[in-house]
C-alpha atoms as a printed R data frame, in Angstrom:
   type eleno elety resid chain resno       x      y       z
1  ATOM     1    CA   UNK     A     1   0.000  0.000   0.000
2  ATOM     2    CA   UNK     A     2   3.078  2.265   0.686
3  ATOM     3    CA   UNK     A     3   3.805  2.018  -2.790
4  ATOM     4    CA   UNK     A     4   0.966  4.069  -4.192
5  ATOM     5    CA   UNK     A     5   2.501  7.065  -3.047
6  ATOM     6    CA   UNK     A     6   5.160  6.888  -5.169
7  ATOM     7    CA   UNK     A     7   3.117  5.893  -8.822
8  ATOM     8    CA   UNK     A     8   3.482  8.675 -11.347
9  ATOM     9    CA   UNK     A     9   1.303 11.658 -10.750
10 ATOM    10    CA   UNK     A    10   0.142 11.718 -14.052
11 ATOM    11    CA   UNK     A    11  -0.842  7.927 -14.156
12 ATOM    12    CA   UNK     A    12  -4.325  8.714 -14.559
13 ATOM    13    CA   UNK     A    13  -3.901 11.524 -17.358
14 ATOM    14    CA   UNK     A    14  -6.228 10.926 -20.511
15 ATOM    15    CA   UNK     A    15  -8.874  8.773 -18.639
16 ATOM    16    CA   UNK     A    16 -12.271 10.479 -17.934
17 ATOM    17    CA   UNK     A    17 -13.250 11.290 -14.472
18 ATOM    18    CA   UNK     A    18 -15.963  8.313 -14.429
19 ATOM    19    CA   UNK     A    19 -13.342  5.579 -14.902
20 ATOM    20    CA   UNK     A    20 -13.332  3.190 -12.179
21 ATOM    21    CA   UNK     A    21  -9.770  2.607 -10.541
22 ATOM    22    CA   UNK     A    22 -10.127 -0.326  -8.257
23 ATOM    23    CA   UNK     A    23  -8.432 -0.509  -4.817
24 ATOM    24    CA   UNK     A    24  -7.234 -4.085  -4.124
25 ATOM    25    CA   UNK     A    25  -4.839 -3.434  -1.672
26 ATOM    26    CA   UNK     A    26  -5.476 -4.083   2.607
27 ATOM    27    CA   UNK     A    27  -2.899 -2.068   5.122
28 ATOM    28    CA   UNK     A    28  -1.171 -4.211   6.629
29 ATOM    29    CA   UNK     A    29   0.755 -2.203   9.246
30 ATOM    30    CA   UNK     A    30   3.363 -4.342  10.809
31 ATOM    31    CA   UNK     A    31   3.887 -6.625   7.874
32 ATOM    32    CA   UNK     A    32   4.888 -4.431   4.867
33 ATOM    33    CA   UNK     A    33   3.219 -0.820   4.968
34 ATOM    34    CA   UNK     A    34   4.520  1.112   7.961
35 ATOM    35    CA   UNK     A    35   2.212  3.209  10.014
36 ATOM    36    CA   UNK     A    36   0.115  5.218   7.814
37 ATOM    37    CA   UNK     A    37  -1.282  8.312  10.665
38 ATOM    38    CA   UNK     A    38  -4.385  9.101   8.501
39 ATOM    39    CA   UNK     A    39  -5.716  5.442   8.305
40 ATOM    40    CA   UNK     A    40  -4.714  4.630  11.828
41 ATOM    41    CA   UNK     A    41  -6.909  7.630  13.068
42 ATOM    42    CA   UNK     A    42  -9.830  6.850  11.160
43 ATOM    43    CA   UNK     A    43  -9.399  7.507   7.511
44 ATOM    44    CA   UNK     A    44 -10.853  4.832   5.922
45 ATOM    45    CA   UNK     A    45  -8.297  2.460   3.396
46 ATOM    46    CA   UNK     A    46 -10.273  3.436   0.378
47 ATOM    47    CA   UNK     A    47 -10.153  7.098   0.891
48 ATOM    48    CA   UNK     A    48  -6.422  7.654   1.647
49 ATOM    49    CA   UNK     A    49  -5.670  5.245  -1.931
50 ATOM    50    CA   UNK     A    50  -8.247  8.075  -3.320
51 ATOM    51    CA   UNK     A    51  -6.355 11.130  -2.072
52 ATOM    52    CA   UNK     A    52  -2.958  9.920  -3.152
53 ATOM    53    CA   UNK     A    53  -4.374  8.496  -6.620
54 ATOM    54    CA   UNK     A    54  -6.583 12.328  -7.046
55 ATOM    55    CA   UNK     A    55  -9.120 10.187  -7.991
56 ATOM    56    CA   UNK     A    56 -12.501  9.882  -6.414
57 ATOM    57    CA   UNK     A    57 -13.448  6.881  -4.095
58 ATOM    58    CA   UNK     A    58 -15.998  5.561  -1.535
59 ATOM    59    CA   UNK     A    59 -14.858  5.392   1.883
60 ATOM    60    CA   UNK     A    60 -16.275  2.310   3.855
């Protein structure tokens, strides 16, 4: 999950805004992702891949 911080910015560029980017990914804090503060005070998974992807999402 760490990793989708560092994907190009302009991965996205060309696709229309209703194209569905699905989030297959689960934190997993201790085994590979680090702490991530915004999910481990209550940001849901789905919306902190949304913020760093600038692409809408549904939180849970």
């Amino acid at each position: 999950m760490w990793k989708i911080a560092e994907l190009p910015k302009d991965l996205f560029d060309g696709i229309g805004p209703d194209t569905v980017v699905v989030d297959a990914v689960n934190y997993y804090p201790r085994e590979r992702d680090g702490r991530i503060d915004d999910i481990e005070t209550g940001m849901a998974e789905s919306r902190w891949v949304a913020n760093q992807l600038g692409r809408p999402g549904a939180s849970r």
